[in-house]
N, C-alpha and C positions, 0 to 999 in steps of 0.2 A: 476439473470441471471447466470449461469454456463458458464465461460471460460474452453476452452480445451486448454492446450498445443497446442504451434505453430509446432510441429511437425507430431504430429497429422493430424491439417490440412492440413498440406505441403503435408503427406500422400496421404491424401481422396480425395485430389483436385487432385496429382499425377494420382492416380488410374483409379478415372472419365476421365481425358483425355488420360488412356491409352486403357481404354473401347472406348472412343468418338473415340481417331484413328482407331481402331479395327473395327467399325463399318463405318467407310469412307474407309478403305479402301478396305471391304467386298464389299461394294456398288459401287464401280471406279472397282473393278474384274469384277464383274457380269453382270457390264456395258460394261466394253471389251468383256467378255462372249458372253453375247448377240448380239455385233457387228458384234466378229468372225463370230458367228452363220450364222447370216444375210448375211455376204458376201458369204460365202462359198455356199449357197444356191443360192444367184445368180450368180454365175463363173457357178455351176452347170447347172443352167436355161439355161445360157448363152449359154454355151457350148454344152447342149441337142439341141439348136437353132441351133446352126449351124451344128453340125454332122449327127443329124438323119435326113437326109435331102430325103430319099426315102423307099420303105416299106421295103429293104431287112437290112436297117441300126436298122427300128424300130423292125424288126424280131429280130435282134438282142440283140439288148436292152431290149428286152421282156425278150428272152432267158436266157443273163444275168442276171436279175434283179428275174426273177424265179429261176432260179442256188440257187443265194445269199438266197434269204427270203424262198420260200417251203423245196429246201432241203438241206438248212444250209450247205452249202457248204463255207471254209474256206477261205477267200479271202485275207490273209495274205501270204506273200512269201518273203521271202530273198534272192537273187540270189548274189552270188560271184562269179563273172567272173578273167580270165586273174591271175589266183594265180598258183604258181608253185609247182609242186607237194610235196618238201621239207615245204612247208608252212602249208600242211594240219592240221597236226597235232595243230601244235600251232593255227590255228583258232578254231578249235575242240575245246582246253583248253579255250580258249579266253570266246568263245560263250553258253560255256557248263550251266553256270549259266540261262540263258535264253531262249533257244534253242536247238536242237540237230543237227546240220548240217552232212551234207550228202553229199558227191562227186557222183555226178550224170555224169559226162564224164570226159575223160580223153584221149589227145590228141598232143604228140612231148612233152609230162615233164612242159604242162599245163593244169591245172582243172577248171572245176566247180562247186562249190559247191551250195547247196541249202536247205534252213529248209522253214520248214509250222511253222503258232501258228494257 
């Protein structure tokens, strides 16, 4: 019989339950994952229930919903309201990493700004 050093062991036993957490705790994610999912999808239902409540709601929603999927239309927006014009700047700096905002009005030495992605 071959004895290994007890460090060894100490090792490989280590290891295996740093593998076994790794895979529990992939599996308790992906199970939130999937929950999220789930809810989100019925707030949605829900919420289609009670809005489109006549044809010119489901025009709508048509309309939008074509907007979005045929002609890929960008449904992201960042709107910054109520900033004062001395601020511009420093959000520009701010947000430059991620976005490019844009002062879209300007109104008594208050803006608003706004970026697409």
């Amino acid at each position: 019989m071959i004895r290994l050093p007890p460090r060894f062991t100490q090792s490989r036993s280590s290891a295996a339950s740093d593998v076994y957490k790794r895979q529990v705790a992939k599996a308790v994610l992906e199970g939130v994952n999937a929950g999220v999912v789930a809810l989100i999808i019925t707030i949605a239902v829900t919420m289609a229930k009670n809005a489109v409540v006549d044809v010119w709601t489901a025009l709508l929603l048509a309309a939008g919903l074509a907007g979005l999927f045929l002609l890929k239309l960008t449904p992201y927006w960042l709107v910054l309201a109520g900033i004062l014009e001395r601020q511009a700047d420093e959000l520009k700096a701010a947000y430059s990493p991620f976005l490019a905002l844009d002062v879209s009005d300007c109104e008594d030495g208050w803006i608003l700004m706004t970026a697409t992605r």
